[in-house]
GUFI-382631 format. One record per residue (C-alpha): chain; x, y, z. Coordinates in steps of 0.001 Angstrom, whole numbers, plus 500000, padded with zeros to 6 digits. Each point is the difference from the previous one (the first is absolute). Last residue first. Layout:
<atoms>
   mol       xx       yy       zz
     A        X        Y        Z
...
</atoms>
This chain:
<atoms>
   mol       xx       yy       zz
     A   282945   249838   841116
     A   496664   498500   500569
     A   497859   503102   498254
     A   502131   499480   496755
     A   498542   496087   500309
     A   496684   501125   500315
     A   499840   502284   497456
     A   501746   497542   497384
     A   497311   497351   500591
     A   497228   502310   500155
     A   501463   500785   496482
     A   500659   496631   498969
     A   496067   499451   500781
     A   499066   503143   498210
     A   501460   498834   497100
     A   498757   496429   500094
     A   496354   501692   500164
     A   500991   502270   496817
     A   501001   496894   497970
     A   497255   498072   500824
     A   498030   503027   498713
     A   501614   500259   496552
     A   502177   502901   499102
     A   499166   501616   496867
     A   498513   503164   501360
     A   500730   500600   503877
     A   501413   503219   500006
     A   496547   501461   498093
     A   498027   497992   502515
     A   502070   500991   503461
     A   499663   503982   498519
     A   496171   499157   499653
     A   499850   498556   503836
     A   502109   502550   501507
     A   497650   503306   498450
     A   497210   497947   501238
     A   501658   499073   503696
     A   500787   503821   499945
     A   496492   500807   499392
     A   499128   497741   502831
     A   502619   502305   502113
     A   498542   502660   498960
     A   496364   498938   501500
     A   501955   498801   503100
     A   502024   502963   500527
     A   496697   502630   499236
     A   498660   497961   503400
     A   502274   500280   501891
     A   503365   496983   500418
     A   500864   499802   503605
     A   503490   500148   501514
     A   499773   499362   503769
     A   502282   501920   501601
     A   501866   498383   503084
     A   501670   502515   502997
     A   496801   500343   501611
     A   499662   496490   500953
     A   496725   498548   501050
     A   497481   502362   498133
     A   502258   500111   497200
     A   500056   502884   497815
     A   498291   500263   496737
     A   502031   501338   496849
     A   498117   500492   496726
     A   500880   499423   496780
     A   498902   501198   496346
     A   498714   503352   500741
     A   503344   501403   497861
     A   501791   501194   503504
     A   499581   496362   501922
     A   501465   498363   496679
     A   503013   502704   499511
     A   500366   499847   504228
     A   500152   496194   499416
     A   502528   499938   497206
     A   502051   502373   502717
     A   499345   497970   502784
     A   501428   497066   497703
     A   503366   501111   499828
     A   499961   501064   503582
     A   499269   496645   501214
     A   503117   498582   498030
     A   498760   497860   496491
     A   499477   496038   499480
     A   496897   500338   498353
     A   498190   497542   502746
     A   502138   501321   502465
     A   499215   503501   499762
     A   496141   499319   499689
     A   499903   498017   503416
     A   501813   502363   501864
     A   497316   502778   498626
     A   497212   497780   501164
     A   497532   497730   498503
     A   496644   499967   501205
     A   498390   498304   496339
     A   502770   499104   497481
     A   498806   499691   496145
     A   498820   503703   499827
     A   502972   501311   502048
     A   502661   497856   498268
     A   498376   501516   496349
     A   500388   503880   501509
     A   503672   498639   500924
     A   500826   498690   496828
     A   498480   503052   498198
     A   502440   502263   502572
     A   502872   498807   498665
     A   499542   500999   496503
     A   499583   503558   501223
     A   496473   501133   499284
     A   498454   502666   497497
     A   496726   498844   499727
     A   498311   500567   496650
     A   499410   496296   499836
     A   501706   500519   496048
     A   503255   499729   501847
     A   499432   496420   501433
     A   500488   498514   496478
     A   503553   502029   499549
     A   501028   499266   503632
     A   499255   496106   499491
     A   502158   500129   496407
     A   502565   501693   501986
     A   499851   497493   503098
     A   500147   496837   496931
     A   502492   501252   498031
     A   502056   500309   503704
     A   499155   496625   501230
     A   500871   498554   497337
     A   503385   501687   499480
     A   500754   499204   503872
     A   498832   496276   499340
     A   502612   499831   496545
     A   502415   501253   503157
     A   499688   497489   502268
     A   500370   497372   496913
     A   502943   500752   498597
     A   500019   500921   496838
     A   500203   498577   496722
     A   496780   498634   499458
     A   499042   503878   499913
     A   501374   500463   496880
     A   499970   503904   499476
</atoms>
């Protein structure tokens, strides 16, 4: 298929998708068997100190409930742990354990290979304009 043919939003959704399967394929060999949603949440907990639940939700733009379960998965695999606030009992603080961070920096590994097979023949400056159209793009949808 010619993919200068289409339109752009969905050449992105095709991306996106060869991109999540070949991500799912490379995370397989961790020997954790994770929902692909849960890996971005595992990673938001080990970049993101005293974040709560709230805060998760609307940085992956899913309902609470949605993400209590990806928790509950995290929480139930040793990965996660939830921590009450001392000032308000109705916020849970979402902390990454100690077996979360050190698969989480196999994760980055796994992440960082994958990014250097995708990236073969494309030239840095070419890469760092990408990223810029894309925090460009993200932005913009997040305006609307």
């Amino acid at each position: 298929m010619n993919q200068k043919k289409l339109p752009i939003s969905l050449s992105i959704v095709l991306t996106v998708k060869a991109i999540e399967y070949a991500f799912r394929k490379s995370m397989h060999e961790l020997s954790m068997d994770l929902p692909a949603e849960s890996f971005g949440m595992l990673m938001i907990t080990y970049y993101q100190d005293d974040i709560i639940q709230q805060d998760i939700a609307q940085m992956v733009k899913k309902d609470k409930s949605a993400v209590l379960r990806q928790i509950d998965i995290l929480e139930n695999n040793g990965l996660i742990q939830r921590i009450v606030d001392t000032n308000d009992r109705r916020k849970n603080f979402v902390v990454i354990t100690q077996k979360g961070k050190k698969f989480a920096r196999e994760i980055i590994s796994k992440e960082k290979d994958l990014l250097d097979t995708l990236s073969q023949g494309i030239k840095a400056h070419e890469i760092q304009t990408f990223i810029k159209v894309l925090s460009h793009l993200k932005i913009n949808a997040e305006n609307i």
